[in-house]
C-alpha positions in Angstrom: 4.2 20.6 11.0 1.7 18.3 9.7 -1.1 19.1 11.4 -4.2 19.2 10.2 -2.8 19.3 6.7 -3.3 16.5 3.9 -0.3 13.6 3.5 -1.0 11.1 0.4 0.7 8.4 1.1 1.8 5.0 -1.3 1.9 1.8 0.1 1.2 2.9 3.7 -1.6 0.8 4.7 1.0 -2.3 5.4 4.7 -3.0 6.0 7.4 -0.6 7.1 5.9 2.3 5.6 2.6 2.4 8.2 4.9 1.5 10.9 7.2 5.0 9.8 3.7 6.7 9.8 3.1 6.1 13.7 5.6 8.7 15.2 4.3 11.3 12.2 0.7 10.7 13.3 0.9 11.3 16.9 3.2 14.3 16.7 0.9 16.1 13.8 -2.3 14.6 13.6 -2.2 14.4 9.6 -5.0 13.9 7.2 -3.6 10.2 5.9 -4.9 9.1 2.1 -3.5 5.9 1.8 -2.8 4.7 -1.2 -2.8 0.7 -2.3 -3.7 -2.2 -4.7 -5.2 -4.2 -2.4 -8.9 -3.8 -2.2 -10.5 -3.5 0.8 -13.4 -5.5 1.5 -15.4 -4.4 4.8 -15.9 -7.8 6.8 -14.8 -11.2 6.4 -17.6 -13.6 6.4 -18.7 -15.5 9.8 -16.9 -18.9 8.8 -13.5 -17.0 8.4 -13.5 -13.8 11.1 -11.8 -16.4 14.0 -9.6 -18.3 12.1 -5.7 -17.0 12.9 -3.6 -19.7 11.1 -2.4 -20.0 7.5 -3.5 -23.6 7.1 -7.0 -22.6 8.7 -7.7 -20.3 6.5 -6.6 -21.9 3.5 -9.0 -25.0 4.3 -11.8 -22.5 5.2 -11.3 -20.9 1.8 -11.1 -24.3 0.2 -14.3 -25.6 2.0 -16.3 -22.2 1.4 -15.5 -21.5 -2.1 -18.6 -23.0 -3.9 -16.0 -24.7 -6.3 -12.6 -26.7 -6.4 -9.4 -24.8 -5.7 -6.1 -25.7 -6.7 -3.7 -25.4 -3.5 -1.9 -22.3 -5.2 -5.6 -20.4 -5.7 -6.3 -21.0 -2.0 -2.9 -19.7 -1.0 -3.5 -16.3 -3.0 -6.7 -16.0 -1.5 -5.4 -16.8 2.2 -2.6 -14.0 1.0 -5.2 -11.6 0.1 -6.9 -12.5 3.5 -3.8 -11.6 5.6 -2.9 -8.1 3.3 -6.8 -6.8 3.8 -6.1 -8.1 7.7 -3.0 -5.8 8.0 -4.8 -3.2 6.2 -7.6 -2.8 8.6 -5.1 -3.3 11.5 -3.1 -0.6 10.3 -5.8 1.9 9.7 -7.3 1.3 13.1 -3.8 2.0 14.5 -3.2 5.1 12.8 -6.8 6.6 13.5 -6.0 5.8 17.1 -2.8 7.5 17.1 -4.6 10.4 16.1 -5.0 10.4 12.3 -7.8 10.8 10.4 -7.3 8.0 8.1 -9.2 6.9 4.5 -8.3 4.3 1.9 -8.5 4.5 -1.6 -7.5 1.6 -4.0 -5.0 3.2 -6.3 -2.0 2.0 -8.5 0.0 4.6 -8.8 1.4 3.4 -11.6 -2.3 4.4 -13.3 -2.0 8.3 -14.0 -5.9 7.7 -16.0 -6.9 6.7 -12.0 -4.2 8.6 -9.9 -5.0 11.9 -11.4 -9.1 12.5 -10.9 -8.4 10.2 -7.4 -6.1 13.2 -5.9 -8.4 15.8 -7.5 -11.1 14.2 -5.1 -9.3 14.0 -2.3 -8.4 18.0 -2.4 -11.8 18.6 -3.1 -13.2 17.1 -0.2 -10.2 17.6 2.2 -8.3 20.3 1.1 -4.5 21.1 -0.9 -2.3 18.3 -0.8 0.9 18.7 1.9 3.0 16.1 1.7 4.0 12.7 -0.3 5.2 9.6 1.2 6.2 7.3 -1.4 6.5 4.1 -0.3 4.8 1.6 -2.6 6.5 -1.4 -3.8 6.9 -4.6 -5.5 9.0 -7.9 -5.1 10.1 -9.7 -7.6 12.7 -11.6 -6.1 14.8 -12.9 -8.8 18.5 -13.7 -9.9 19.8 -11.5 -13.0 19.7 -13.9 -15.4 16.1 -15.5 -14.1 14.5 -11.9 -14.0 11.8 -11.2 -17.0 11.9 -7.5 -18.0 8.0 -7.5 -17.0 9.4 -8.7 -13.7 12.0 -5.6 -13.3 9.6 -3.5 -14.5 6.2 -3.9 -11.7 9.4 -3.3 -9.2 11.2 -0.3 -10.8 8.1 1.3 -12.3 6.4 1.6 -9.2 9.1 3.5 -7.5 10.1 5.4 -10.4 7.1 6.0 -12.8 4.9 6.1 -9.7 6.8 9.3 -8.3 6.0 10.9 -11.7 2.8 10.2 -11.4 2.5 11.6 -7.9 4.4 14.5 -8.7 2.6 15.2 -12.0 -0.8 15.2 -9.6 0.5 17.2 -7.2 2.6 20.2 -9.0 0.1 22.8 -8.2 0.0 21.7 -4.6 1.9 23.9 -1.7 3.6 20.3 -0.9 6.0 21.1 2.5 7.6 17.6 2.2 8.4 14.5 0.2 9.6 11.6 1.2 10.6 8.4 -0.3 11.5 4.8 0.4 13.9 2.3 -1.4 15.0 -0.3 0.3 17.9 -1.4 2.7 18.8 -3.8 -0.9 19.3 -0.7 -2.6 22.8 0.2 0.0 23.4 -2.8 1.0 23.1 -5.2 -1.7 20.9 -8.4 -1.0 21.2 -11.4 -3.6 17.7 -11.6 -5.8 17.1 -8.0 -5.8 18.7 -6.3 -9.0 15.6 -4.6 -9.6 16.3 -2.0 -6.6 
């Protein structure tokens, strides 16, 4: 169904949605865009490639930085560290379940960037086929603790980013689209009003 044929997909590069991707990939053989905020950097330096654990890494990033961290700067970069891990674990994954795979760093929230990004990509690869929308924030948060910013990084990335994507997409013979919530949105989960 997919073969061959060009599938965007938001917030694919880590979590459930590239683990939904597998059985897609080695049934069709898609042409994955990825789509995600987290840049990509190519390797990680010598002192940090062998270096598994969280407090490792976060004393490797202490020790390496050139300047004094605060514990909380250390653990974003040793969360940055593990995204951009996953990343390139995914993508290797994917590619070897017979995908051609490539990365962009998008926010689909940005139709100024989303827009020329997918012109590009069906430039170079051809008309866009499919949409899997699976971005997302968390903002875990009770009601009465959650700022509007808060609610709106989570609910504007589902909702304004399917605009976005559909707006870049309208004159595209797209065969599918598919979107993920959340198991919070049915179910209910304390913390999670936003979905």
């Amino acid at each position: 169904f997919m073969g061959n044929r060009v599938v965007i997909v938001t917030g694919g590069a880590r979590g459930v949605t590239a683990e939904s991707l597998l059985p897609l990939v080695r049934e069709s053989k898609p042409r994955l865009v990825l789509l995600g905020r987290t840049p990509l950097l190519g390797t990680e330096p010598d002192w940090l490639a062998n270096i598994k654990d969280e407090p490792g890494i976060k004393a490797a990033i202490i020790a390496n930085s050139g300047k004094a961290m605060t514990p909380r700067e250390a653990g974003e970069a040793c969360r940055r560290i593990f995204a951009q891990r996953e990343i390139r674990n995914n993508l290797k994954r994917l590619t070897e379940a017979g995908a051609t795979v490539e990365y962009l760093v998008i926010d689909v929230q940005n139709a100024a960037a989303l827009t020329p990004a997918l012109a590009d990509v069906r430039r170079r690869l051809g008309p866009i086929a499919a949409i899997v929308h699976g971005a997302g924030v968390i903002a875990d948060r009770r009601i009465e603790d959650l700022s509007e910013e808060q609610f709106l990084s989570v609910y504007d990335t589902k909702v304004a980013g399917l605009r976005n994507l559909l707006a870049a997409t309208e004159d595209d013979p797209l065969k599918a689209i598919v979107l993920f919530s959340s198991s919070t949105g049915r179910f209910g989960r304390t913390g999670q009003v936003a979905y």
